[in-house]
N, C-alpha and C positions, 0 to 999 in steps of 0.2 A: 760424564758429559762436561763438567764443569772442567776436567783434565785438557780436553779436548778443545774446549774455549779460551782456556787459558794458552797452551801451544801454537792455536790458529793467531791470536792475537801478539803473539812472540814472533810469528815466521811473516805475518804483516809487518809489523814493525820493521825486521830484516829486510824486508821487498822494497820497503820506507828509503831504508840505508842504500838498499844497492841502485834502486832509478837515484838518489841525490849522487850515487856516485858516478852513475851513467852519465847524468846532468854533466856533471863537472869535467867528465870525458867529451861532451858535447859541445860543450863552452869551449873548450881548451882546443878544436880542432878546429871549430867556427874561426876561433881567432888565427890561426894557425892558416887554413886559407884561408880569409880575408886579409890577410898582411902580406901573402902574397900580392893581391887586386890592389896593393898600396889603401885597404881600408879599416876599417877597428868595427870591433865589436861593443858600441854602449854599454855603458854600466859591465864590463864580462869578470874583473876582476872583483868588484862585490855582489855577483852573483857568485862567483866560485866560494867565497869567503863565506859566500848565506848557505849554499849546497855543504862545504866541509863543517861547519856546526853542525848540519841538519841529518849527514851523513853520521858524527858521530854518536849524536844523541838518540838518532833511531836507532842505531846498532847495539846501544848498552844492555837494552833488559836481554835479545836475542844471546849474545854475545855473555853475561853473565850467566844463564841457563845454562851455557854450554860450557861453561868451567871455564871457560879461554880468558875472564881480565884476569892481570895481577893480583895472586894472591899468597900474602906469605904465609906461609902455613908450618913457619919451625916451631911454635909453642903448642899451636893445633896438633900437629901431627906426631905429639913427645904425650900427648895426653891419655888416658882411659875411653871407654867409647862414653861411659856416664859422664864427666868431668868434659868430654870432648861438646858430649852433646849442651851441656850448658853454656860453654862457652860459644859455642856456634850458635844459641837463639841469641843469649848477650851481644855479640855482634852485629848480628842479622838485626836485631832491634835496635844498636844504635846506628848501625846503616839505612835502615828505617828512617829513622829521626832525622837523620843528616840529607839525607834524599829527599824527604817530605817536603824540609826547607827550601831546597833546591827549587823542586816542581813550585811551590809557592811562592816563593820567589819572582823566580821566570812569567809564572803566570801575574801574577801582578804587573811585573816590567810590562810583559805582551799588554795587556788592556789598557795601561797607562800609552801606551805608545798609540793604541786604537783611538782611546780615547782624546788625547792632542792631536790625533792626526799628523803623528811624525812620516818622515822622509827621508830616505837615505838624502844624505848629506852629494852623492858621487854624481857622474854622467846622465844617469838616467833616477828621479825620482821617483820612487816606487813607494807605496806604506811599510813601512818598516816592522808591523805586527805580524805581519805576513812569514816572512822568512825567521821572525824573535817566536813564534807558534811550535816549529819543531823543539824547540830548548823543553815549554813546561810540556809537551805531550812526550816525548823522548825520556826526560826524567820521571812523569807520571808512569810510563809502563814498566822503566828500571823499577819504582817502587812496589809495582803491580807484582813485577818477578820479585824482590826483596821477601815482600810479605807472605809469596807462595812457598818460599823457599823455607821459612821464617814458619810454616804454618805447618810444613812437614818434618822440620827439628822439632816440633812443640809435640808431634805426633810420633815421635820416636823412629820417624824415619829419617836416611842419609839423606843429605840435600842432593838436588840434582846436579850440581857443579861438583861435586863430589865425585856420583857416578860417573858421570863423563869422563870426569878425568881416568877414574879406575877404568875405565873402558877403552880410552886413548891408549892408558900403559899398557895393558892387557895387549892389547893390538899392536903391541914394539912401536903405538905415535906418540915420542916426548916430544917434539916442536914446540907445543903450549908451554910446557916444562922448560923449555931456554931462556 
């Protein structure tokens, strides 16, 4: 069950990713005609800028489950599965730490910006807490995926960025691999 709440809450997050990228598909044609009608679209430029944040951060924890960031794996993959697996919670836990900071962070930033009642600076002023919200929830879920991953090396089993991949190659898909 908890497998199942933790993936449903992964493929959200991705839903997250794909409407901010629809958004910025939206903006971008908005402004596209209306510059025909010789008119602009307010504020359209930091909205795309609040959408491509909000696009990337949703997509991390998703996007990490699935093996697909960056990862170099030449001393990993020269290792023992015992020696492999230590070194994979060791990471995973300082990726932990490094993330945690992150979300906390952000989230801090977010409330301080609530809390003064900032403004985009641009055309149209908006609360600025608003579009700074997807940064600590987008890193809160990366962390969510970190610690699940983190909680299945501790358990002696392969991470799921692992499997994937063995299943991408399996499949003849290196693409992630380029």
């Amino acid at each position: 069950m908890l497998r199942r709440l933790l993936d449903g809450l992964y493929a959200i997050s991705a839903g997250l990713a794909a409407l901010s990228l629809l958004g910025i598909f939206l903006v971008m044609m908005a402004q596209v005609a209306l510059r025909e009608m010789q008119r602009q679209l307010p504020g359209a430029d930091d909205i795309s800028a609040y959408l491509c944040v909000a696009t990337t951060f949703f997509a991390l924890a998703a996007t990490f489950r699935r093996g697909e960031l960056i990862r170099v794996g030449m001393v990993l993959d020269r290792l023992g599965p015992g020696a492999r697996r230590v070194a994979e919670a060791l990471v995973l836990a300082l990726a932990g730490v490094i993330v945690g900071a992150i979300a906390w962070f952000t989230w801090q930033d977010m409330l301080f910006s609530l809390e003064i009642e900032e403004v985009a600076q641009g055309t149209v002023a908006f609360p600025l807490w608003v579009p700074k919200l997807a940064m600590p929830v987008g890193a809160g879920l990366l962390l969510v995926a970190i610690l699940d991953e983190l909680a299945a090396v501790l358990r002696g089993a392969k991470p799921g960025y692992v499997l994937a991949a063995e299943a991408r190659a399996a499949a003849g898909d290196f693409s992630a691999e380029v």
